[in-house]
Structure formats: C-alpha cells, structure tokens
N, C-alpha and C positions, 0 to 999 in steps of 0.2 A: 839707647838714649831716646829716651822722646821726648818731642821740641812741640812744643803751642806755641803760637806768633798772635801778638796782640800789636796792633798797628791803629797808630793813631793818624786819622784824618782832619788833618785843619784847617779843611776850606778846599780840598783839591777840584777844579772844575775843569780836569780831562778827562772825567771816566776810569781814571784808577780805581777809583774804590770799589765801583760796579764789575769791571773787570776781572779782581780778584775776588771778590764773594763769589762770582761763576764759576772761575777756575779751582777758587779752593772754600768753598763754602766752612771748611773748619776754623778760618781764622778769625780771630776775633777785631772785629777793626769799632773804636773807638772814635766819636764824633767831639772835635773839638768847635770853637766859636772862628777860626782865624784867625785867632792872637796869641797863639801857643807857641809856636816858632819850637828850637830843638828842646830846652830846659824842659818846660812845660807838657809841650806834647810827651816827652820822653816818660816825665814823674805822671804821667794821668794815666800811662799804659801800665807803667811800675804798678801806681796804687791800683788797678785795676786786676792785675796779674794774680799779687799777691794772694788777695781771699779768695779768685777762683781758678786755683790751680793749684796744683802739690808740686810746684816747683821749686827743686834743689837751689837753684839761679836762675839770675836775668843775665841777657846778653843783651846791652843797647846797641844798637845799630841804625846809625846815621843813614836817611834816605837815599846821598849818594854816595855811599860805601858800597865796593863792587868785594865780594868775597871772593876768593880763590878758592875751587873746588875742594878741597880739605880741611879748610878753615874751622869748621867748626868739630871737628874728630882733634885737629892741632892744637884748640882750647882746652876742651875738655880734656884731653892727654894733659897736660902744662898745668891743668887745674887740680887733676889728683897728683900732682907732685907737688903741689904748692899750697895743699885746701886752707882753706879760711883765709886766702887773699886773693887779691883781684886780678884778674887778667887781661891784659894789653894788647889790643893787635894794631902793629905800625903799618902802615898803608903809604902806596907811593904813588906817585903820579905815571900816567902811559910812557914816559921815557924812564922810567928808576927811582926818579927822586924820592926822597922821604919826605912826606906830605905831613904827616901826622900819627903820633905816637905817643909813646913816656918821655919825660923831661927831668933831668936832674941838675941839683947844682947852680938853685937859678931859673935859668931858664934855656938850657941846653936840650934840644933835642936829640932823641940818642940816635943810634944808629946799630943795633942789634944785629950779628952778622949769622952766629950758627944756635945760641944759645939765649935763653932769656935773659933783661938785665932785670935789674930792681931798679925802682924810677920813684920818686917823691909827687907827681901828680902826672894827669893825662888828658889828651882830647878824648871825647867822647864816640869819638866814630863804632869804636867795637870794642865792647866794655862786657869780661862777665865778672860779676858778680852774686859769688855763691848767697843765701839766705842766711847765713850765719854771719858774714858781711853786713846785711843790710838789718838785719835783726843788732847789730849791735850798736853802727852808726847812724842808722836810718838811710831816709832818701834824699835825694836832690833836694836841696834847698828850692822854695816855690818862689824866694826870693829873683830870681835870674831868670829873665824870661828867655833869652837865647843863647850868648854867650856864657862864659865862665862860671856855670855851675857844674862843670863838670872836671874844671882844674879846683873847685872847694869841695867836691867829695873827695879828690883826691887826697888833696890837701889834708883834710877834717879825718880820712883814713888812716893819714901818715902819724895824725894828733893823735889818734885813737889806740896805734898800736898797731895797726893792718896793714900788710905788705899788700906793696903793688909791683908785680912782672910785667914789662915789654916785651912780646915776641917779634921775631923778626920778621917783615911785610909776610899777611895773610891776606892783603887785598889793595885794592885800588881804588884812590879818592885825590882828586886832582885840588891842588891846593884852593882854598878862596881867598879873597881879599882879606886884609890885614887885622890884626886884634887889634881891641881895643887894649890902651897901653894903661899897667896898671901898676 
C-alpha cells in the first residue's frame, strides 16, 4: 500500500508545519486562510488529492485523532471486504470511552466490540473512503464550515445506496464539547 498525506494548514503558528516539511519533506501540506476549521480544511486536501495522486482512497483524519499502531493495515483489511463503502474507525477516550464513531437509528452511537457494524452516518475523525465512493457522491459539502458535514456525507451516502462500516476503536480522540443540536 502506499499512502501520500496531504495536510492542510489553517493558520498554525507553532511551527508544525515547518517541522514536518523537515521531517517528511514528501507530504504535501496545503495553505489554508484560518477559516477552514475541519469541513473545509478536510474538502481542500480532498480536492487537492484527487488530481494529483492515483489514489484508490482518502482517509480523513481529524488533527487530534491519535491512531493505533495497526490502524491503517485494520482499514484497508475491512475495506477489501467491504469495497465500494466507507470505513469507520471508533475512537475512545484514554480511559475506554467511546468518543466517536458510527451512529444508527437516530442518533445512537454504536459500540462495535469484535466485528464491524453497519452505521447510517459518522463523525469524521478516520474516514476512508474508496474513489469509487467519492466518484459517485462527491465530496463534503463546502456548505459546513466545521461541524456536520461529515454526518451529510454520511447521510447523502446512505441516500445514495453506499454502505457505511464502524470498526471497533483503532484510535484515540478525547471527546469535545457538545454538537450543535439539529
């Protein structure tokens, strides 16, 4: 498998960005204005990806979404058994909790123990999405600057005919403050 990372910058003023051009001069990192927040910054690496790379899929991955050392071999597994739908990874907090994942039924967060579920939408923390996915429904709506455009592609995939899997925690992302109520 081989992974290109395109990373979008929106304003960071600790020297991240410089940091990793040193370390990894391969990555592609994308200058946003400071008004991007996750929606935005996410769809500007997407449309950026797209035309220069022969990637099968994107993997969105939330700034502070901590991977589990397998993580992405555990996707990519889940993905050729599932191809042409999305893949979920539930993420918990440093004590277990379940932070963030698939949601069914409303607005249930699942709780995935050995096996993947099937879910009706998702947070966006660690999202893949093959190109045959995005070639059919497109991208993240430009409408949503931070929150919930990533519970309407879900959403708009479930409209579409494309399954969506939650695997069970591949990583760690400590909850934040509350959604907006919709």
């Amino acid at each position: 498998v081989v992974i290109e990372v395109f990373l979008t910058d929106d304003g960071c003023k600790d020297g991240t960005p410089e940091v990793i051009k040193e370390v990894y001069p391969q990555i592609h990192i994308l200058q946003g204005d400071g008004n991007l927040y996750w929606n935005r910054g996410t769809l500007l690496a997407w449309e950026y990806a797209l035309p220069h790379s022969e990637c099968e899929a994107v993997i969105w991955l939330n700034d502070d979404t901590y991977l589990f050392p397998n993580a992405i071999e555990v996707i990519v597994e889940k993905a050729k058994r599932h191809p042409d739908s999305i893949i979920v990874g539930t993420t918990s907090s440093r004590n277990g909790i379940i932070t963030y994942g698939g949601y069914k039924n409303g607005n249930i967060l699942l709780h995935p123990n050995q096996e993947e579920i099937e879910c009706d939408y998702f947070n966006g923390n660690v999202v893949y999405v093959p190109r045959s996915v995005s070639d059919k429904i497109g991208l993240l709506d430009r409408k949503f600057i931070h929150r919930m455009g990533d519970f309407e592609y879900g959403r708009r995939a479930k409209r579409s005919g494309v399954s969506s899997y939650v695997l069970p925690a591949i990583g760690m992302c400590e909850r934040n403050s509350s959604y907006t109520k919709w």
